[in-house]
C-alpha positions in Angstrom: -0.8 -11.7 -27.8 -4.1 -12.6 -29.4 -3.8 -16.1 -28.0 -2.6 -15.0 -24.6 -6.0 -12.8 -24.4 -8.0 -15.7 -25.7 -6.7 -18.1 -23.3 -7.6 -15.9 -20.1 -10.9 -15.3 -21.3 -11.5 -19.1 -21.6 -9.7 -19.4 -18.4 -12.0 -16.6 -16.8 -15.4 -18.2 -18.0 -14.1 -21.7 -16.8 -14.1 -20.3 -13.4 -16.7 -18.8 -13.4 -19.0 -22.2 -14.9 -17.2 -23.6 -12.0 -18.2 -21.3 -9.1 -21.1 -23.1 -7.0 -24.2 -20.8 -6.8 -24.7 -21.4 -3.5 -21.3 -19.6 -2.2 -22.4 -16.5 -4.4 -23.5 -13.8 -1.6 -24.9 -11.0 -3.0 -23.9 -8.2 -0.6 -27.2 -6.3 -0.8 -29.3 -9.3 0.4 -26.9 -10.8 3.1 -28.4 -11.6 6.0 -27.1 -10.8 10.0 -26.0 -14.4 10.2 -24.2 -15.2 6.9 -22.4 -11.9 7.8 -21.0 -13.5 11.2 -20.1 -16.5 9.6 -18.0 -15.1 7.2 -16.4 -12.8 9.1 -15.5 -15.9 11.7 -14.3 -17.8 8.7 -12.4 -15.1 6.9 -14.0 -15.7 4.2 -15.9 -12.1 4.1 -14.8 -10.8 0.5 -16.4 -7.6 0.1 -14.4 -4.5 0.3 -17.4 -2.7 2.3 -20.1 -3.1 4.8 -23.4 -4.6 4.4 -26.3 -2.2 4.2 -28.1 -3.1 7.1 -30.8 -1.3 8.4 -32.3 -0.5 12.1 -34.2 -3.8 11.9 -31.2 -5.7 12.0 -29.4 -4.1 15.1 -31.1 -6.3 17.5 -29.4 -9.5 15.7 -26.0 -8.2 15.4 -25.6 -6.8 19.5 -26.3 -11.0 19.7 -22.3 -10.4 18.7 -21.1 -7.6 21.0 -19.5 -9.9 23.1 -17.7 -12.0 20.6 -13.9 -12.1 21.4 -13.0 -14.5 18.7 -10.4 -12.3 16.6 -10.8 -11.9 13.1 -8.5 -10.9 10.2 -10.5 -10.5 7.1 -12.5 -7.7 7.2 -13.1 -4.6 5.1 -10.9 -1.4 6.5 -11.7 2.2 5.7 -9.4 3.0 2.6 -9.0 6.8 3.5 -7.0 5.6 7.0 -3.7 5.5 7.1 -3.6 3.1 10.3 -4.2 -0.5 9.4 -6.1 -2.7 11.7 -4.8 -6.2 10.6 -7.2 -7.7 13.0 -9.9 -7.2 16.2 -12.2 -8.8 18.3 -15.5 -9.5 16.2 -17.8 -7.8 18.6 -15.7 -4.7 18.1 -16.4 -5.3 14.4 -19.8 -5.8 15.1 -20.0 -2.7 17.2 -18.7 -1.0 14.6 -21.4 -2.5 12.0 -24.3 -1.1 14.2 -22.8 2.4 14.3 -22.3 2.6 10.7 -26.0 2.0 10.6 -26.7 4.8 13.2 -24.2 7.0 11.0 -25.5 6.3 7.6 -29.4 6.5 9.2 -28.2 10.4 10.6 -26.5 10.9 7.0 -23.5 12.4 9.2 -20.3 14.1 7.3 -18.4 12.4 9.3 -19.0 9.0 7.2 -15.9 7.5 5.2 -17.4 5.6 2.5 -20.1 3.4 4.2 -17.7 3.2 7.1 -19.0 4.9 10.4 -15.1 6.6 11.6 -11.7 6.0 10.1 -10.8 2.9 11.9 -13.1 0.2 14.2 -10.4 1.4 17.1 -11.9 3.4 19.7 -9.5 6.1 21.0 -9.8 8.3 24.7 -12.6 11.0 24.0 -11.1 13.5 26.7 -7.6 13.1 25.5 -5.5 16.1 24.3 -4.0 13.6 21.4 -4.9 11.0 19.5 -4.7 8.0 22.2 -6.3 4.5 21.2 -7.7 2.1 23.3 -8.2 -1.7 22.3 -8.5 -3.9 25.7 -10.8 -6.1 27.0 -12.5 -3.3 29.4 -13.2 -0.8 26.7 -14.6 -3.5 24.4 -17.3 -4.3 27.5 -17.9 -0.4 28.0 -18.5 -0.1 24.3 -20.5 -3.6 24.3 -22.8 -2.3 27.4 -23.4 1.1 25.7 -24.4 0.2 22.8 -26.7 -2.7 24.2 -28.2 0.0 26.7 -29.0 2.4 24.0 -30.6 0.4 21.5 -32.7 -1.3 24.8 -33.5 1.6 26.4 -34.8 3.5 23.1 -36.3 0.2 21.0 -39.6 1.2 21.6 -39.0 4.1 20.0 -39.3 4.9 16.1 -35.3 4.8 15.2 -35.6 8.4 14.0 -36.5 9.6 17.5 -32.8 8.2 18.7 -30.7 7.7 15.9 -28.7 10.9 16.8 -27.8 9.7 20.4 -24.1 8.7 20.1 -23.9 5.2 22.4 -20.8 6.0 23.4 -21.6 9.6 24.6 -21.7 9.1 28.3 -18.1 6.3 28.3 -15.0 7.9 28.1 -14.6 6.4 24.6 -15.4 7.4 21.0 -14.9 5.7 17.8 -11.3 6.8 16.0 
């Protein structure tokens, strides 16, 4: 048993001599664009979202639009519906509102993640009725481009609290 435990360790620090330092992202200190790329690439390993700020919602609604579907992504653990995959300006939608969420400290945050799934569902409906097509993805990417344009002159503070989505007949799930 000794020399099994050995023989992983040596294993382990192999692989870790091995690893290149320049495909070491520090989650922390990723930047907008290294965040698209690996979420294009599926190569995004972290098991939550980056902490980006206000500052960097005008880079990511570059990606509202995006209907490149990607499959490696993290998922709220405390769902019980998977998403195996979306449209990454859904996922990017999703980014920005878990910045507006975490900015308004809201109860309503899962972790870091701004609803239970990046799905939006009816906001009117009497159930729980989910919506992932082309047209609500534009509503979303519209309202979401509107509100940060319209209020960007503003301190974030003053219009963090606005939900984007308030005046579509959508809401996140």
């Amino acid at each position: 048993m000794k020399t099994f435990k050995i023989s992983v360790l040596i294993i382990f620090l192999f692989s870790a001599l091995g690893c290149d330092k320049d495909d070491v992202v520090d989650i922390n200190n990723i930047e907008v664009e290294k965040y698209i790329e690996l979420l294009k690439k599926g190569e995004y390993k972290f098991l939550k979202l980056p902490p980006f700020t206000a500052e960097d919602i005008p880079l990511l609604l570059q990606y509202r639009n995006e209907n490149q579907m990607i499959t490696n992504f993290p998922h709220n653990m405390f769902s019980s519906l998977m998403i195996p995959e979306c449209k990454l300006g859904m996922y990017v939608l999703w980014t920005i509102e878990a910045i507006r969420t975490d900015a308004i400290k809201t109860e309503h945050v899962f972790g870091n993640f701004p609803s239970q799934n990046l799905v939006l569902g009816l906001r009117n409906s009497e159930g729980l009725e989910l919506v992932n097509s082309d047209e609500s993805h534009a509503v979303a990417a519209k309202a979401y481009f509107d509100w940060w344009n319209e209020n960007k002159h503003k301190n974030f503070d003053e219009f963090k609290n606005i939900d984007p989505l308030a005046e579509t007949d959508y809401r996140w799930h």
